[in-house]
C-alpha positions in Angstrom: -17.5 3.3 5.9 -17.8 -0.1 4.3 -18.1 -3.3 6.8 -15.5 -5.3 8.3 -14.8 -8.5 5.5 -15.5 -12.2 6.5 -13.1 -13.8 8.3 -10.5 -15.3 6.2 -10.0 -19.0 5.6 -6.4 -20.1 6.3 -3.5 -18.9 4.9 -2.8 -20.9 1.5 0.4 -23.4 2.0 2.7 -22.0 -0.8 3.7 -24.8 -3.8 6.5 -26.6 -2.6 10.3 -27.0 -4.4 9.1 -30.2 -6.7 6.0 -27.7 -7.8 8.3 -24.9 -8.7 10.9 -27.2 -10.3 8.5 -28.4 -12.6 6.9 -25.1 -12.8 10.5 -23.8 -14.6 11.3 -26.2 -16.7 13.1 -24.8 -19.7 12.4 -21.8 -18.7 14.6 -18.9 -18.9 16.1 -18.1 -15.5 16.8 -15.9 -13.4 12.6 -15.3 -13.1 10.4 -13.5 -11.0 7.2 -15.4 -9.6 3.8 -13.9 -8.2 1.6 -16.7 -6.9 -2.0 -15.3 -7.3 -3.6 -17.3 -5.3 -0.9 -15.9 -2.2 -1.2 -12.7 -3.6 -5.2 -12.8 -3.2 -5.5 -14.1 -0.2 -2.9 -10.8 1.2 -5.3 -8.3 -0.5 -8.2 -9.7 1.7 -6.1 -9.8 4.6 -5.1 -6.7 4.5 -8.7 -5.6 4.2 -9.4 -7.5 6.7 -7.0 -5.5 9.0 -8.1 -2.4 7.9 -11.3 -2.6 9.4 -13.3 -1.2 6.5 -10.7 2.1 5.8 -10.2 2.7 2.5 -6.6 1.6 1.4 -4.8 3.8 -0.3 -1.9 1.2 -2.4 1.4 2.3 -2.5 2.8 1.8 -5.8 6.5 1.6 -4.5 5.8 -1.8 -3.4 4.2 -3.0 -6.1 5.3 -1.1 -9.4 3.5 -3.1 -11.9 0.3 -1.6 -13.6 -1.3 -5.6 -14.1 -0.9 -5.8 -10.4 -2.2 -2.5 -9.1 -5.7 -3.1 -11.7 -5.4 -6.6 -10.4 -6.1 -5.7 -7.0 -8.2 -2.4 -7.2 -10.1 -4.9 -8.7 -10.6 -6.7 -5.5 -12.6 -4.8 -3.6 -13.5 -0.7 -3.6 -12.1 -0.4 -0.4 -8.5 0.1 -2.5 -9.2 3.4 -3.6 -6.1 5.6 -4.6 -2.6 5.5 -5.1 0.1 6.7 -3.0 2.9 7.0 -5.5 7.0 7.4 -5.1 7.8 10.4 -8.2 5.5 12.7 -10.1 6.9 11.5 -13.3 5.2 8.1 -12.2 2.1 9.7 -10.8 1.8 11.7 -14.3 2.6 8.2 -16.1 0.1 6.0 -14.2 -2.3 9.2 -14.7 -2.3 8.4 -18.6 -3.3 5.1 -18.2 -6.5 6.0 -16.7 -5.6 5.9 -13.0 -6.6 8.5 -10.6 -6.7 10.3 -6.5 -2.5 9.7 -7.0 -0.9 11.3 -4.2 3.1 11.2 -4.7 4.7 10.8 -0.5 7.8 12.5 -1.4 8.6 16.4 -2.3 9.7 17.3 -6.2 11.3 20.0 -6.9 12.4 18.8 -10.8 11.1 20.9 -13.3 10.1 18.4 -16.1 8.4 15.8 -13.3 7.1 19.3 -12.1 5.4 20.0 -15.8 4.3 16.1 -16.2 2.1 16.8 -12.9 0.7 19.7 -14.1 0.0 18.2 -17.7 -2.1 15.1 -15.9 -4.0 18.0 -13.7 -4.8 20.1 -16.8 -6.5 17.0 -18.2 -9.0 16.3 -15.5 -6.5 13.6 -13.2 -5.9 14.6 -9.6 -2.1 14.2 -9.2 -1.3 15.4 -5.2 2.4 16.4 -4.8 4.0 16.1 -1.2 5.8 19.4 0.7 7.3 20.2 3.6 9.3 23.4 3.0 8.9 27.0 2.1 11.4 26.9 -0.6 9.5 23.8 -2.2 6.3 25.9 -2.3 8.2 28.6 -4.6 8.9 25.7 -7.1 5.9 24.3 -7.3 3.8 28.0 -7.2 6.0 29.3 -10.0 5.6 26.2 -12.3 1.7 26.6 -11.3 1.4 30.0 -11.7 3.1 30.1 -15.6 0.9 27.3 -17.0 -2.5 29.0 -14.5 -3.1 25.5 -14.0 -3.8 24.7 -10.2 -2.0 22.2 -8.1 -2.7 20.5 -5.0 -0.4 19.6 -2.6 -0.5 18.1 1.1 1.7 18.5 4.1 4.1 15.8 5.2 3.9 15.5 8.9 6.3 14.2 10.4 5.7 10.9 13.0 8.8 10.0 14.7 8.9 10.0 18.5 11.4 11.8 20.4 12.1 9.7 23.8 14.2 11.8 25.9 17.6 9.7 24.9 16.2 8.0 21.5 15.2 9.3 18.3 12.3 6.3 17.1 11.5 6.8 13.4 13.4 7.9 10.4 14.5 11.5 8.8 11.7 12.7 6.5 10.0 15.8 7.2 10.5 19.3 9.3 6.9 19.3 9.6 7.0 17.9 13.4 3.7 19.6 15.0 0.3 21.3 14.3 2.3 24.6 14.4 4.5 23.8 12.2 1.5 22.6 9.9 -0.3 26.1 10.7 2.8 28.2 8.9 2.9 26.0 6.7 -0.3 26.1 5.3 -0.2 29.7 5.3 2.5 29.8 3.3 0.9 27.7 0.9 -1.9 30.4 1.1 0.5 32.8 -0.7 0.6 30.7 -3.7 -2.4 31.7 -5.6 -2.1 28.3 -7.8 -1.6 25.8 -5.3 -4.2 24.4 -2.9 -3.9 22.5 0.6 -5.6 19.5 -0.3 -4.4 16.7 2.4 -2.0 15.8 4.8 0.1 12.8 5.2 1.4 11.1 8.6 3.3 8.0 8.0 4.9 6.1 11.4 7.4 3.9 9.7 8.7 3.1 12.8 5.5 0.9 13.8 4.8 0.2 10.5 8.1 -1.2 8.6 10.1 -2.5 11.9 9.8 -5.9 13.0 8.6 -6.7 16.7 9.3 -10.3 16.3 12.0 -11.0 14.6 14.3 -14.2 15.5 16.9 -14.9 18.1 16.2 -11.0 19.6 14.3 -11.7 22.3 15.3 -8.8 24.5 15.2 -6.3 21.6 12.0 -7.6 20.7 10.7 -6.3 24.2 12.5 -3.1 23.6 11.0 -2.4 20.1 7.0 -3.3 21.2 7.5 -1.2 23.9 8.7 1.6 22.0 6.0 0.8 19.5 3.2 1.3 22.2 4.5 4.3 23.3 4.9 5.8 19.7 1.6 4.8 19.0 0.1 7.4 22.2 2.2 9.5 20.5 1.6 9.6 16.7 -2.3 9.3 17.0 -2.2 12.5 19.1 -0.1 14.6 17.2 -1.7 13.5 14.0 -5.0 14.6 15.7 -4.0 17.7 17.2 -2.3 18.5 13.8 -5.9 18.1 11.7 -7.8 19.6 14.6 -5.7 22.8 13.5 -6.4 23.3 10.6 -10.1 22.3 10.6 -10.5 25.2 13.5 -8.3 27.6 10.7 -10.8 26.9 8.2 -9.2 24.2 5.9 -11.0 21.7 3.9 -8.4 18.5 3.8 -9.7 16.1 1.0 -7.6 13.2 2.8 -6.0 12.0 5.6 -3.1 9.6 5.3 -1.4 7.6 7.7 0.4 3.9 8.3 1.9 1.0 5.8 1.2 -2.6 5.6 2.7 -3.3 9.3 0.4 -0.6 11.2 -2.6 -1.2 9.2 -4.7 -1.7 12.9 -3.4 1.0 15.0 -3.9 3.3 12.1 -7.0 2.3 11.3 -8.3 3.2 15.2 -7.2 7.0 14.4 -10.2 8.4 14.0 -7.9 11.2 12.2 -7.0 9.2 9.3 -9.6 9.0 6.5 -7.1 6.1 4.3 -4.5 4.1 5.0 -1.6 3.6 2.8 -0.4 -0.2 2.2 1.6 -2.2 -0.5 3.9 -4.6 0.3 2.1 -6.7 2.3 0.6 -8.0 -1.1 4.1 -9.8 -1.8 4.6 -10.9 1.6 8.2 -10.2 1.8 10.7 -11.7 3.7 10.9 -8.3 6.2 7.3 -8.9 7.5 8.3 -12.4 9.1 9.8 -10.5 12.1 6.1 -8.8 12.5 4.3 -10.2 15.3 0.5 -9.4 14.6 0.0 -10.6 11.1 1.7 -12.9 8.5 1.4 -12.5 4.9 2.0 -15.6 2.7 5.0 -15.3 0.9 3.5 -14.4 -2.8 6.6 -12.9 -4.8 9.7 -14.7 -4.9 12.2 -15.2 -7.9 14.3 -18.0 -8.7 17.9 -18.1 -9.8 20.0 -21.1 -11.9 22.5 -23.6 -10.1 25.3 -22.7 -12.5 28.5 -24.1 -10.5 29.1 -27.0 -7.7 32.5 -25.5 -6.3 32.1 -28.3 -3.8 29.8 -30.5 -2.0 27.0 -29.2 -0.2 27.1 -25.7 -2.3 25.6 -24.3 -5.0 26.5 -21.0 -6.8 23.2 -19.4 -8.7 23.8 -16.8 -11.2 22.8 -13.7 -10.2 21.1 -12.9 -6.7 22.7 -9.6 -5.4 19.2 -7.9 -5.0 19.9 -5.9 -1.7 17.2 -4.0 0.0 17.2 -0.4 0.8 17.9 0.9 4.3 20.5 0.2 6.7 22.7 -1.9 5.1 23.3 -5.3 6.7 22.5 -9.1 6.2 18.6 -8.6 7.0 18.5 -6.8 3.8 20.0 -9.5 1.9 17.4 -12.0 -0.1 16.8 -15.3 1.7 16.8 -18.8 -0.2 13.4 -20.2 0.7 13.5 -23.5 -1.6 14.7 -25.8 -1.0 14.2 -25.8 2.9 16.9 -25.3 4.5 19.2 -23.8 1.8 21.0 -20.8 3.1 23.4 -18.0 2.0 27.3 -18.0 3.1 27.8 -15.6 5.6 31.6 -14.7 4.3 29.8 -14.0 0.3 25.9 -13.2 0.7 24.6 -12.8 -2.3 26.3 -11.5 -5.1 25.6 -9.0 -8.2 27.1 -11.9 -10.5 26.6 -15.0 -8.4 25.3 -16.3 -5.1 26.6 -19.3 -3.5 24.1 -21.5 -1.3 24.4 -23.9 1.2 22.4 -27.0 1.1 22.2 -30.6 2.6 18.5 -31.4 2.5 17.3 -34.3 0.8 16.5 -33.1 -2.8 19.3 -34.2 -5.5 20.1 -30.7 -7.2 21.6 -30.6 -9.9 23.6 -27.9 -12.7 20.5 -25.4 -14.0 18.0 -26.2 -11.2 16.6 -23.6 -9.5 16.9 -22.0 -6.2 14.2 -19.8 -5.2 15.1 -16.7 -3.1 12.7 -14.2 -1.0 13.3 -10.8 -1.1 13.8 -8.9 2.0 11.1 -6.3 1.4 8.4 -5.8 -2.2 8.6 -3.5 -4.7 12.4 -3.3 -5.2 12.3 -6.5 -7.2 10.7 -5.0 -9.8 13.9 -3.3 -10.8 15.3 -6.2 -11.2 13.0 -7.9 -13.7 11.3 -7.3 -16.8 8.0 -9.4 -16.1 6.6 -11.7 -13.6 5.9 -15.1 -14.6 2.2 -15.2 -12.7 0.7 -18.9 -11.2 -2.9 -19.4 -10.1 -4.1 -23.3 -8.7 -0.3 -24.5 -9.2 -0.2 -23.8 -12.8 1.2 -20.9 -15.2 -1.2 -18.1 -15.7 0.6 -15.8 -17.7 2.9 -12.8 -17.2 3.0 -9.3 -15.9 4.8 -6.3 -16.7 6.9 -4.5 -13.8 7.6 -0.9 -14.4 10.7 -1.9 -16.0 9.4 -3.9 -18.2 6.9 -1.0 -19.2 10.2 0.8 -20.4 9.9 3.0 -16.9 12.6 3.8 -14.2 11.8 6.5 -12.2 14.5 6.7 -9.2 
């Protein structure tokens, strides 16, 4: 296992709004903005936190291809990918990526034949089940083009208190039984092969500990947290124990996100540790209480309208986040300081109003630069990022959309 890195130097001081301003000029706006310098300075952080486990990037945070070489680049501690579909495992496969393990089941036949494709040509593309009837998809497909697949179990790592479900609804798989007959089952399929297993505690990792105002259920969730944490690590054990003692080889372990990367790394269970977002530093993590990722990605939107003083509508802007919907999903203005969104309109598909009395003169076709609630989303949103490094333009990168893909 590699050695701990260095101890980081402080977190870079993102460029402030006079920086940006000048940054954009006559430039085409809305844009999306990755500092590299922030975005850097994450990577090794996150390294950092790892304590020397391997990192295994998941690409539904980042979903650009620049950014993913950019920061495999970093360091060989970020070794894999943990992808969202096949169809983008199989893509990122023919661009010379490999060890992509896709966390969610597939049961479509073309994204299906893609996997199989990259497999038959030497990449290892790793699809996700948790169900019987999954495992006759897959074993069919497998079976007509005798090409062999691998798959890994998703176990499932929510706590049950007695009163309080604490996680979210993902897999069936809840216990090293449950793995057991599973595996089995997989056994009957002559062209698939167990080849990991996959624990991911979203409820530590993705739910914020610290987040303003919410003192009291700021107790409630870090006590949860710790108990979830007993929890998690033993069933995740027990559930490997299993099927070592049965006789089967797992390639890989995989457990936690960017918000758990320290409890997961002290399960001695887990051989990588999947992590994304916290290379953009969204807006989500600055309710987390144990670390604090500089704010890398944001994108700025045009003043377009003065409806009256003190607000400024922006074109664009409605770039909600998934999950419960409600205002922490909305995107945040972050510059000027101490802009802010109207409660009554939030931000809007079309346009985005914004309040602001600070002391910068604004004016028609300045920008407003906005935070995004959580990472990879954005990328939906825009074709390319315009990339700084030292305060100064260092060129562009693609997303996924721009790269002509859309894969959910």
């Amino acid at each position: 296992m590699p050695a701990p890195p260095a101890p980081l130097a402080a977190r870079p001081v993102p460029l402030g709004y006079d920086a940006v301003r000048r940054i954009l000029q006559n430039r085409s706006l809305p844009c999306a903005i990755l500092d590299l310098d922030l975005l850097e300075w994450n990577a090794r952080d996150m390294l950092r936190r790892a304590g020397g486990r391997p990192i295994r990037l998941g690409t539904k945070s980042i979903r650009s291809v620049e950014v993913l070489r950019l920061v495999m680049g970093l360091s060989k501690q970020f070794a894999g990918l943990l992808c969202y579909t096949a169809r983008e495992a199989a893509w990122l496969a023919t661009l010379g990526f490999d060890d992509l393990v896709v966390a969610y089941p597939t049961v479509d036949r073309a994204d299906i034949a893609a996997t199989l494709d990259a497999n038959a040509r030497g990449s290892r593309v790793v699809l996700m089940v948790d169900d019987p009837a999954q495992l006759a998809i897959l074993g069919a497909a497998a079976r007509a083009r005798e090409t062999r697949l691998p798959v890994a179990i998703d176990l499932d790592m929510s706590t049950r208190f007695r009163f309080l479900y604490f996680g979210v609804m993902r897999s069936p798989v809840r216990d090293s039984e449950a793995v057991l007959r599973l595996a089995r089952e997989i056994d009957r399929h002559p062209y698939l092969q167990l080849d990991g297993l996959m624990g991911y505690e979203s409820q530590i990792a993705g739910l914020p500990d610290n987040a303003p105002g919410a003192k009291v259920k700021n107790a409630i969730v870090r006590f949860l947290k710790e108990r979830s944490l007993r929890d998690t690590a033993t069933r995740r054990g027990d559930a490997t124990g299993a099927l070592t003692r049965a006789g089967y080889q797992l390639r890989f372990v995989n457990g936690g996100g960017t918000g758990s990367l320290e409890s997961t790394a002290r399960d001695v269970a887990v051989t990588d540790i999947a992590a994304g977002s916290g290379l953009y530093g969204p807006a989500l993590f600055d309710g987390f209480r144990a670390f604090a990722p500089a704010p890398a990605l944001t994108f700025a939107l045009p003043i377009v309208r003065r409806p009256k003083a003190g607000i400024y509508t922006c074109l664009g802007g409605g770039y909600v986040a998934s999950g419960s919907a409600g205002p922490s999903r909305l995107p945040q203005p972050f510059l000027p300081s101490g802009a802010r969104l109207l409660p009554a309109e939030g931000a809007g598909e079309v346009q985005t109003p914004v309040a602001y009395g600070g002391d910068e003169v604004l004016n028609i076709g300045d920008p407003i630069v906005f935070r995004h609630c959580k990472a990879g989303e954005l990328g939906e949103r825009f074709e390319r990022m315009l990339l700084l490094r030292g305060g100064e333009v260092a060129g562009e990168a693609t997303t996924y959309r721009g790269d002509g893909q859309c894969f959910v």
